[in-house]
C-alpha positions as CSV (number, residue, x, y, z in Angstrom):
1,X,0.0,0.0,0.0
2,X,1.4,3.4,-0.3
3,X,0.5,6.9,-0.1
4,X,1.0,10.5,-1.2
5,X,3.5,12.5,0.2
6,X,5.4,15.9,0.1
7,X,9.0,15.0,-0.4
8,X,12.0,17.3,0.7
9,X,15.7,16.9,0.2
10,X,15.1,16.9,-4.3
11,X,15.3,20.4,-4.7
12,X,14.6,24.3,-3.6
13,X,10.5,22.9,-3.4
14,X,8.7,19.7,-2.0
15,X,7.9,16.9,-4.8
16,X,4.5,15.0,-4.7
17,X,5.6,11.3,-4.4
18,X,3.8,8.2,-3.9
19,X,5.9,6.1,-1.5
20,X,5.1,3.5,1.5
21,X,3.1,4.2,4.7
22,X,5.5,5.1,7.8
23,X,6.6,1.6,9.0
24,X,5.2,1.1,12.5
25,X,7.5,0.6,15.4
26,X,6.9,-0.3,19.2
27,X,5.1,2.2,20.9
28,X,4.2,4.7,18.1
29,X,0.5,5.4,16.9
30,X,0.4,5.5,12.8
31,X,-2.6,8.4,11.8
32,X,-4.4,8.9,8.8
33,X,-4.3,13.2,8.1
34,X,-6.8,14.8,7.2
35,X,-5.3,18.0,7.2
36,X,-1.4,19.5,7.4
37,X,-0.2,22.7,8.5
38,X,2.9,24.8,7.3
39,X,5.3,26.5,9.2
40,X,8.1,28.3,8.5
41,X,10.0,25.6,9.9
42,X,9.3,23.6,6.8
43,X,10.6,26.0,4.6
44,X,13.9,26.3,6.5
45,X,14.5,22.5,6.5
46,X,13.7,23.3,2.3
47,X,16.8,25.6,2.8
48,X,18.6,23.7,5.2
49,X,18.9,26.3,7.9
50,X,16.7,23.7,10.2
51,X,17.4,20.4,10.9
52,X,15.3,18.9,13.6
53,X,17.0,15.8,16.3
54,X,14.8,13.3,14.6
55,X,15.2,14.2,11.0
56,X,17.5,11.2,9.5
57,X,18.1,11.6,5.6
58,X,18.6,14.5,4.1
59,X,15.8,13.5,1.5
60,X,12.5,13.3,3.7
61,X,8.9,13.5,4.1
62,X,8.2,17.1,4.9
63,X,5.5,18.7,7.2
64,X,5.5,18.8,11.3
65,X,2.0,20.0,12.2
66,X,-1.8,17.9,11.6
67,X,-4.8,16.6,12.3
68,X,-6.3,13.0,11.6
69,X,-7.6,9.6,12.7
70,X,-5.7,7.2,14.7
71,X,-5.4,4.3,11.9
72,X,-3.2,2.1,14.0
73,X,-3.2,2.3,17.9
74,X,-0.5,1.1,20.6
75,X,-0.9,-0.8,23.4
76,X,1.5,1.9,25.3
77,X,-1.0,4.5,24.4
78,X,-4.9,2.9,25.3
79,X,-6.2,6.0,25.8
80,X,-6.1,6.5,22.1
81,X,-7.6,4.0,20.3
82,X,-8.2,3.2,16.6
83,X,-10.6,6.1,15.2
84,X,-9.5,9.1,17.9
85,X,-9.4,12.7,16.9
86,X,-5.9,13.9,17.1
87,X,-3.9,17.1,16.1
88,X,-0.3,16.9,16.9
89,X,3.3,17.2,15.9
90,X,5.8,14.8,13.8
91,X,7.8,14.6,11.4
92,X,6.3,13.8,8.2
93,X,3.4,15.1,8.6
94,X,2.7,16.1,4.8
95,X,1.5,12.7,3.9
96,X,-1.9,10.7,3.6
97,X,-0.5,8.9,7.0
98,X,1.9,9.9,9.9
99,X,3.5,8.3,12.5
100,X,3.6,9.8,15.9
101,X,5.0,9.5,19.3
102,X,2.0,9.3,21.3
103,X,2.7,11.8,23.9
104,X,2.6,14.2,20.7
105,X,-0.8,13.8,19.9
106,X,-3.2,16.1,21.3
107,X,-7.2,15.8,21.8
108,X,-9.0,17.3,19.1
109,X,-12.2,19.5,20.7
110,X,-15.9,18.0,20.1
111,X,-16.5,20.9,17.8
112,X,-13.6,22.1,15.9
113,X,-12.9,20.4,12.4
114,X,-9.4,19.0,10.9
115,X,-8.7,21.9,9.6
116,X,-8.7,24.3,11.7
117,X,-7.2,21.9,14.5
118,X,-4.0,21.1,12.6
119,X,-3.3,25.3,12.7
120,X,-2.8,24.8,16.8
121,X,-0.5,22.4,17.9
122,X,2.9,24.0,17.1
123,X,1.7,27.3,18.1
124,X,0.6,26.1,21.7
125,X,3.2,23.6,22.5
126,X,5.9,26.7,21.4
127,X,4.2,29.6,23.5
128,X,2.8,27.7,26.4
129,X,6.7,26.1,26.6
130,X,7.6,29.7,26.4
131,X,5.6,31.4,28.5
132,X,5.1,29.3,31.3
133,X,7.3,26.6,31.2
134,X,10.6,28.6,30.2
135,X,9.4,32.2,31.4
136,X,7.6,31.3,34.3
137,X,4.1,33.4,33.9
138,X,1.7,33.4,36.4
139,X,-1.7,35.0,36.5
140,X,-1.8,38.8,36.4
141,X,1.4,38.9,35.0
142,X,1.9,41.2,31.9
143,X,3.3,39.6,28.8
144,X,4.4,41.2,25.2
145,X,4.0,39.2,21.9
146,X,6.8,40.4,19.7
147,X,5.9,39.3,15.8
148,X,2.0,39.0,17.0
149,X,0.9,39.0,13.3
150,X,2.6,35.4,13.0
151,X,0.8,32.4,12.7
152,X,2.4,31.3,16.0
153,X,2.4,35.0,17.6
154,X,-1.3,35.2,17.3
155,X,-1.7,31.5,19.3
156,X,0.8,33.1,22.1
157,X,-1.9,36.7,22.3
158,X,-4.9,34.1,23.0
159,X,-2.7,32.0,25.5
160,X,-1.7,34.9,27.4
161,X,-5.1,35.7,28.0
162,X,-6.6,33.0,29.0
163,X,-4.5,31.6,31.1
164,X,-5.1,35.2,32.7
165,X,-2.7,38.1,31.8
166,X,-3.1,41.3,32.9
167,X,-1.5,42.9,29.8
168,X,-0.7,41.7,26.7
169,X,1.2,44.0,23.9
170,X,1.5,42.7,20.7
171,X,3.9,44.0,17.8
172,X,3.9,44.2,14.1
173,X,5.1,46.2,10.8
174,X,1.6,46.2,8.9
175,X,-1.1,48.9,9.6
176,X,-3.4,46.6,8.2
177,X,-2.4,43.6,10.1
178,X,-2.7,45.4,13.7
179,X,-6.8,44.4,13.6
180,X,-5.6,41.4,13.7
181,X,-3.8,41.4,17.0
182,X,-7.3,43.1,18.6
183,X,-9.3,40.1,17.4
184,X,-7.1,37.7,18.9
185,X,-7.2,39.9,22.1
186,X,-4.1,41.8,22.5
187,X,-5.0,44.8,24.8
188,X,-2.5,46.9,23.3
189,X,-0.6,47.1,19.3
190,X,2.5,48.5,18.6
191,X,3.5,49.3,14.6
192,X,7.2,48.9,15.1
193,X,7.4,50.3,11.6
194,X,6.4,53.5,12.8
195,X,6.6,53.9,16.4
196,X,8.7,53.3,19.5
197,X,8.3,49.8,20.9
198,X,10.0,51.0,24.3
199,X,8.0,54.1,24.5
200,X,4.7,52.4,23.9
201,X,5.1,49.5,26.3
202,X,5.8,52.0,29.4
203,X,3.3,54.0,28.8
204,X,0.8,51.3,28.5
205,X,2.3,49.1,31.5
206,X,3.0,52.4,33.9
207,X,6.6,52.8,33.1
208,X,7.6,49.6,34.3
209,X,7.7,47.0,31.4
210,X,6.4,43.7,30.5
211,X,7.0,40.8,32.9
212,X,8.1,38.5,30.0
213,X,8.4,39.0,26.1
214,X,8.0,36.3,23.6
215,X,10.1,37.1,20.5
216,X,9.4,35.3,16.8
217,X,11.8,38.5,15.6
218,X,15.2,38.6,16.5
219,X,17.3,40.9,14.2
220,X,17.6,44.5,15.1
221,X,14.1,44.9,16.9
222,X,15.6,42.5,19.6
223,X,18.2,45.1,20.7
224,X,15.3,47.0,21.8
225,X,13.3,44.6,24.0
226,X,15.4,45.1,27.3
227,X,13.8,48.7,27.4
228,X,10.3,47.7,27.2
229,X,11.0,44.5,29.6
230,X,10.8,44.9,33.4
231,X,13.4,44.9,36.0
232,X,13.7,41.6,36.6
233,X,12.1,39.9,33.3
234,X,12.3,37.2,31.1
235,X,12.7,37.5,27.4
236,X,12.2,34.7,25.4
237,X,13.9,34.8,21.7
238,X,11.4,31.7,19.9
239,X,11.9,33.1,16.2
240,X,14.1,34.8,14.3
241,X,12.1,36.1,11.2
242,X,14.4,39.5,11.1
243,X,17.6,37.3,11.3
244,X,19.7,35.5,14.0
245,X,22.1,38.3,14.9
246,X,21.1,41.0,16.7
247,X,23.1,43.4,18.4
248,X,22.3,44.0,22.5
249,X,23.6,46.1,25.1
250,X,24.2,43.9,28.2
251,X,24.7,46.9,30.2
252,X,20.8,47.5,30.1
253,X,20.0,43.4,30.3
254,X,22.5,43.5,33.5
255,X,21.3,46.6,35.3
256,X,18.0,45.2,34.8
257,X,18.5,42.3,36.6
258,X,16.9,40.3,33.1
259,X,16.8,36.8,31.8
260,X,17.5,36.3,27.8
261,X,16.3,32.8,27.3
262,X,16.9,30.6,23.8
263,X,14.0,28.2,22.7
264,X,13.7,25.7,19.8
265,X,12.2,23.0,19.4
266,X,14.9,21.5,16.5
267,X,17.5,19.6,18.9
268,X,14.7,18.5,21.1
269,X,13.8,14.5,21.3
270,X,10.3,13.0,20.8
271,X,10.5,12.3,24.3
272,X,11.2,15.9,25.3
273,X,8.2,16.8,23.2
274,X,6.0,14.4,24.9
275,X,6.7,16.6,27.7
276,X,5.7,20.1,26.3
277,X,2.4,18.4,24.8
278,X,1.3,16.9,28.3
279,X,1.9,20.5,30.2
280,X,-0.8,21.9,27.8
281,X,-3.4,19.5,29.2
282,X,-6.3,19.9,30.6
283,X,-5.9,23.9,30.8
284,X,-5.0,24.7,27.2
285,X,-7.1,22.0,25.6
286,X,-9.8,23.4,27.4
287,X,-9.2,26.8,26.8
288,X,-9.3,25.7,22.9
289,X,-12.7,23.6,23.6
290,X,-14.4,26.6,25.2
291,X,-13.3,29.0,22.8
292,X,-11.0,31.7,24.5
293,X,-8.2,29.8,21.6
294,X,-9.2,29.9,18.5
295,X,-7.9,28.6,15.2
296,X,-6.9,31.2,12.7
297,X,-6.6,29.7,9.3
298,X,-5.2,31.6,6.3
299,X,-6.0,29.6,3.1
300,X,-6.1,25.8,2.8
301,X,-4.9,23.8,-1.0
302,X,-4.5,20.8,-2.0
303,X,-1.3,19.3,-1.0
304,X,-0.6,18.7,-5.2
305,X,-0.4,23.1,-4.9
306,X,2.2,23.4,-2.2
307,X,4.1,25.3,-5.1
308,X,1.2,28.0,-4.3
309,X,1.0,27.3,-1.1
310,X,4.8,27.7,0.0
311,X,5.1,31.1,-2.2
312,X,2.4,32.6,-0.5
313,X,4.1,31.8,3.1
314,X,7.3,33.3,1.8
315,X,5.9,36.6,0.5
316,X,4.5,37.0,4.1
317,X,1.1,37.1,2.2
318,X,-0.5,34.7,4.6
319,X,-2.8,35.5,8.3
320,X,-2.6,32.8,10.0
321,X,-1.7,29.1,9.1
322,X,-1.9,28.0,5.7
323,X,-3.3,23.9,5.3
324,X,-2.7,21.1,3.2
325,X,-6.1,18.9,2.7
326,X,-4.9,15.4,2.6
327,X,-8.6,14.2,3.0
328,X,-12.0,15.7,3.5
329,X,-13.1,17.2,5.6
330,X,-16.4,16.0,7.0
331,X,-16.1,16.5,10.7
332,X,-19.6,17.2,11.9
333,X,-19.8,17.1,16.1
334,X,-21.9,15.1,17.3
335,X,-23.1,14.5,21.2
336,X,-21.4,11.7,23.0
337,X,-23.8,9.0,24.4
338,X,-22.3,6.5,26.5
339,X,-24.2,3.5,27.0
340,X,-24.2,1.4,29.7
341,X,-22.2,-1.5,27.8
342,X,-19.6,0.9,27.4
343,X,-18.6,1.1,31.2
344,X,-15.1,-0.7,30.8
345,X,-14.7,0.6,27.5
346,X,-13.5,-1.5,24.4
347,X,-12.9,-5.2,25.0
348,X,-8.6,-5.4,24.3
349,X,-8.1,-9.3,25.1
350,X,-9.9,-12.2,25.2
351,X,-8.3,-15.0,28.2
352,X,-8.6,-18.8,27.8
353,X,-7.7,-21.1,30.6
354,X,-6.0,-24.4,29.4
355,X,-4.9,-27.5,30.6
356,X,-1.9,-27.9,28.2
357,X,-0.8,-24.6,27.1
358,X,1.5,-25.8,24.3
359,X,-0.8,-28.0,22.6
360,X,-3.5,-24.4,23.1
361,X,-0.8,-22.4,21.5
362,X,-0.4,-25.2,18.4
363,X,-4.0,-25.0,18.0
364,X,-4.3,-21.3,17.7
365,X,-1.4,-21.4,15.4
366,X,-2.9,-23.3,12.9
367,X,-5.4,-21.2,12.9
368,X,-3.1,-18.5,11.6
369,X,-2.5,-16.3,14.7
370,X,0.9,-15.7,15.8
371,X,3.7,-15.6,16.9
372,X,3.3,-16.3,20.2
373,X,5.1,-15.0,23.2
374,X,5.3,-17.7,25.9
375,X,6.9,-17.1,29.5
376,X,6.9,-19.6,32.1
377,X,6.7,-19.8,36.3
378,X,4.9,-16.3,35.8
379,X,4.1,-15.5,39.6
380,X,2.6,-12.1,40.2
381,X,3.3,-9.7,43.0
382,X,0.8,-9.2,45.7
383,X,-1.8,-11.6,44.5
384,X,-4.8,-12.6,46.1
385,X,-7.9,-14.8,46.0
386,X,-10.9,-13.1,47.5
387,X,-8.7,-10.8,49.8
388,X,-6.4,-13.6,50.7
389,X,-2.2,-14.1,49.9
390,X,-2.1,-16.6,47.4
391,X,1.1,-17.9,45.9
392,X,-0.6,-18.7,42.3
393,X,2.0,-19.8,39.6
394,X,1.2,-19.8,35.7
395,X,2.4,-20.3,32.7
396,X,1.3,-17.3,29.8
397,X,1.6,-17.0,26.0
398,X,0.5,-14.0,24.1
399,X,-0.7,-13.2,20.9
400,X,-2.4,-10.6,18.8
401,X,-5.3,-11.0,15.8
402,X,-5.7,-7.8,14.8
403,X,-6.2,-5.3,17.4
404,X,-7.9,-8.3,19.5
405,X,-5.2,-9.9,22.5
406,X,-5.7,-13.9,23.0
407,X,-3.9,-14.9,26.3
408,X,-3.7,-18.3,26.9
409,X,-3.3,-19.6,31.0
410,X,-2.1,-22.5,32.5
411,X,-1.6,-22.9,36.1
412,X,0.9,-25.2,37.2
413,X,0.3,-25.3,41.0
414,X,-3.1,-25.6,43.1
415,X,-3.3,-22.2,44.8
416,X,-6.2,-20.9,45.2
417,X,-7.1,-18.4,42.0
418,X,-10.2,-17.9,39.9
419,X,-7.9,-20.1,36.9
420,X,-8.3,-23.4,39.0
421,X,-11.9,-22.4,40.0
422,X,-12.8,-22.3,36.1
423,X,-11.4,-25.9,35.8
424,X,-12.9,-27.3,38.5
425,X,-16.4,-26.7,36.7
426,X,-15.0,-29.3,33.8
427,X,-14.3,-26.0,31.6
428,X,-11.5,-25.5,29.6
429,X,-11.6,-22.5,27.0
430,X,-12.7,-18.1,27.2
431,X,-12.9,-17.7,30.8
432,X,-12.1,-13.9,30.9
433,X,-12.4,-10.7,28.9
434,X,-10.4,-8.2,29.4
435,X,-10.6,-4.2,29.6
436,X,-6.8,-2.2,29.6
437,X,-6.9,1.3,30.8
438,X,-4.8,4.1,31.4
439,X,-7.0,5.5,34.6
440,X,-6.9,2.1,36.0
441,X,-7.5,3.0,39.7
442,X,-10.3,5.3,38.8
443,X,-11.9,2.4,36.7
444,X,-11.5,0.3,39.7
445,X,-13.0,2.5,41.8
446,X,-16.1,3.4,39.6
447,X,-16.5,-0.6,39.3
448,X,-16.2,-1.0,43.2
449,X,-18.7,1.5,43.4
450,X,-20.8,0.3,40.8
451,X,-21.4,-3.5,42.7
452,X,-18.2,-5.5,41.4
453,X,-16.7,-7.8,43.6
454,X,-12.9,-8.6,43.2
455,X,-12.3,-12.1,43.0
456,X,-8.4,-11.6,42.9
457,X,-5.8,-8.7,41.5
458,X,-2.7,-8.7,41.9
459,X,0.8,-6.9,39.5
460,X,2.7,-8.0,36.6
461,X,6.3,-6.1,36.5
462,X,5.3,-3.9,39.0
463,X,2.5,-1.3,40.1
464,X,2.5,0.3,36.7
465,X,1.0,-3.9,35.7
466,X,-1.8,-4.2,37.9
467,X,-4.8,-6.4,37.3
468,X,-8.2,-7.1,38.7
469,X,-10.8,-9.9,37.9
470,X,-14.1,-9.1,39.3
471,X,-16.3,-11.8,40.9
472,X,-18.7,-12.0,37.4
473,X,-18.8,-15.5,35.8
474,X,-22.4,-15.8,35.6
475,X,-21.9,-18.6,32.7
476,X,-18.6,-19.6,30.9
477,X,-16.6,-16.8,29.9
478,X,-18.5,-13.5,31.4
479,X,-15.6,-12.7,34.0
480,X,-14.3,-9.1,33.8
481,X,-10.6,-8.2,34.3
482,X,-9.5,-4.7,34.0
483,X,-6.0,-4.2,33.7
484,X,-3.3,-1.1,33.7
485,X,-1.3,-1.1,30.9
486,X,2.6,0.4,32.0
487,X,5.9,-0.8,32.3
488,X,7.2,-4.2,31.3
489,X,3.8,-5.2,30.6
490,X,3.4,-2.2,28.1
491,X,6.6,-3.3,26.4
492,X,5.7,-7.1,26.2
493,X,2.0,-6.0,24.7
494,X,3.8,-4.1,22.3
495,X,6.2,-6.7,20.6
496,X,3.2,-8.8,20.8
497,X,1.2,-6.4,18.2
498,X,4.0,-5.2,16.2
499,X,4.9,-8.8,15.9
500,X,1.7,-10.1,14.7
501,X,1.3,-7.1,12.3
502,X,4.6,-8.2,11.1
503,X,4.6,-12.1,11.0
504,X,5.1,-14.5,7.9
505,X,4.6,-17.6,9.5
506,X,8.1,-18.4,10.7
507,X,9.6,-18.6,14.1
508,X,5.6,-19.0,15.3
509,X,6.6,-19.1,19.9
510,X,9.5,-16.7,21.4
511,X,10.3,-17.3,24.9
512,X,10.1,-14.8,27.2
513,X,11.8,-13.5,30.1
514,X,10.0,-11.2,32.2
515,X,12.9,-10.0,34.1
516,X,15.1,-8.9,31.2
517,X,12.1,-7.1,29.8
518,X,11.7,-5.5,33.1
519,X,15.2,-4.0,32.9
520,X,14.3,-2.2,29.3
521,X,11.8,-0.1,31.2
């Protein structure tokens, strides 16, 4: 199968190619996009004046910002499942399917469409990282937006706000641009074409200056920000539009008792990302879902006219992000209805309770589903049997068909567990489904509260592994487990998917050792 995508690395512009769909890896959520943004970023890497941590070849698919459809979930990541809304950022993201660290991926709002979410995602990860993580804000602080007319500049106005500034200046060099920067909330616009940034910000913040300054700029203009920053502020140089030198008395930044801060996000890993993503959460998503952030979208082509597309970006022609449509955009909110069958969520394994676990596994694997992962003398930590210690030993063996887990249990000693309970009716076969969460204790909980009685829990690899079977089995094969899905359990559940995704038949059991597993974590 392959797929359309804007290539960089051939030339001075992108070239349409069909090529294959982003191999999946362990832990990393493939997504269909629906739509693309550009940054200037992308044009930079076109020059080769940017060159992200994780970019690996100087020919490569281009893009960084979208919105789409989880096509292929991860077992590390079960709080997005096949079909989610995301918006996020990756490399590669101008093509019909991306594939993203999950901590990258953002929630998309009930009622905002592709588009329009695959404009936000770079802007609020870059100011909010700025601004609060880098700069330190706090409520009642006042903040100035140097370059406000930028795509990015006018995310970092509407972030000031509502997370509660006093203040917020915002600059540009267009008369007709400077509505802009009201609409977006700024409570005061400076022209630095024509007038005196300095002058301006003290006489709009009583002669003190901004707390902290957010600068897409640089160049010259960035000699002047110590005079409109406070004694005692933080400037924060994100862009450099006007160039990368800039000349700066250090006489003013030292007497003022200022912090000059650098920010990119180019040498940073996808781990390190992760990280600015999850700050924005739940405040910034919110503020996005109620409205007080809100998309601004220039113009959105087909990705077959990014010649169009790029040129308008470089004249400076564009408001806001300019998007790539990969595939329509339909989105039309509807109301979420939970029904009652949904209370665990989606069914992610189904558990059968043998007698002879190889000859189970042989039988499944003539089937066709494989490879199996088999660990022996599996003993979990702090089990028990209806409250009670009980020293249960079993041997496991995993295997994925499709998104669907088959586990297959034997136990090889007589302790008391709801395993030797099931054979002692004369059954052998489903004797559990299974619900994997990421909010496992509040699932717990809710099912506590709800009437469920544990008939035994326990860990696997630790507390990030814990399990719970509730006291259910009304007839063969109706008991629930709900189980949390981290550490060396996450990483076994993902080879498991990966490799059935992957498998051609050969090499159909691998031996597992749960110990050296738990050491990759």
């Amino acid at each position: 199968m392959t797929m359309r995508a804007l290539i960089g690395g051939l030339g001075s512009d992108w070239k349409m190619t069909d090529t294959d769909l982003p191999a999946l890896r362990l832990g990393a959520v493939r997504v269909r996009v629906v739509a693309a943004a550009m940054n200037r970023a992308d044009l930079y890497m076109l020059e080769g004046t940017y060159s992200p941590n994780a970019k690996t070849s100087d020919v490569y698919t281009a893009g960084m910002e979208f919105a789409g459809i989880v096509e292929t979930s991860s077992p590390m990541a079960p709080h997005l499942p096949v079909g989610t809304r995301v918006m996020g950022v990756t490399l590669g993201a101008f093509a019909d399917y991306a594939l993203c660290h999950p901590g990258t991926l953002l929630p998309i709002p009930d009622d905002l469409s592709f588009s329009d979410a695959a404009t936000l995602p770079v802007g609020l990860a870059t100011e909010h990282d700025a601004l609060v993580t880098q700069a330190g804000f706090s409520a009642g602080g006042t903040v100035m937006i140097v370059g406000g007319t930028t795509a990015i500049g006018l995310v970092g106005i509407q972030l000031a706000k509502a997370l509660g500034a006093a203040t917020v200046i915002a600059t540009t060099t267009s008369e007709s641009k400077r509505v802009a920067l009201v609409e977006a909330g700024a409570d005061v616009t400076v022209n630095t074409s024509t007038e005196d940034l300095a002058e301006v910000t003290l006489a709009a913040t009583a002669g003190s200056g901004v707390d902290i300054t957010l600068d897409h700029v640089g160049g010259d203009l960035f000699a002047q920000l110590p005079a409109a920053t406070a004694v005692g502020g933080t400037i924060v140089s994100i862009g450099r539009l006007a160039g990368p030198v800039a000349a700066l008395d250090l006489d003013q930044v030292a007497f003022r008792r200022q912090r000059v801060i650098g920010t990119t996000f180019s040498v940073r890993t996808p781990d390190e990302l992760a990280e600015v993503c999850a700050a924005l959460q739940p405040e910034v998503i919110d503020a996005v879902a109620d409205g007080r952030i809100t998309p601004r979208r220039d113009r959105s082509f087909p990705p077959e006219d990014h010649l169009t597309a790029a040129n308008r970006l470089r004249g400076n022609e564009a408001l806001g992000k300019i998007v790539f449509g990969f595939a329509p955009d339909d989105h039309q909110p509807q109301p979420v209805e939970r029904a009652a069958a949904s209370f665990f969520g989606t069914i992610s394994q189904l558990g059968y309770v043998v007698t002879d676990l190889d000859a189970a596994i042989a039988h499944w694997i003539s089937l066709g589903v494989g490879p199996w992962f088999r660990t022996r003398n599996v003993r979990p930590e702090n089990f028990t049997y209806h409250g009670q210690p009980s020293d249960m030993v079993m041997d496991v063996a995993l295997a994925n068909s499709g998104e669907l887990q088959i586990e297959l249990i034997q136990q090889t000693n007589d302790a008391p567990s709801m395993y030797r309970d099931f054979l002692a009716t004369g059954s052998e076969g489903l004797q559990h489904v299974a619900y994997w969460s990421s909010e496992y204790q509040d699932l717990h909980e809710r099912a506590i509260a709800a009437g469920f009685v544990v008939g035994q829990q326990g860990e696997l690899g630790g507390p990030e592994g814990r399990f719970c079977y509730f006291d259910t089995e009304d007839q063969r094969g109706t008991v629930v487990e709900i189980s949390d899905v981290g550490g060396p359990k996450a990483l076994l559940f993902g080879y498991v998917k990966l490799a059935a995704q992957q498998w051609d038949g050969t090499n159909p059991i691998i031996d597992v050792d749960l110990e050296a597993l738990r050491s990759q974590v």
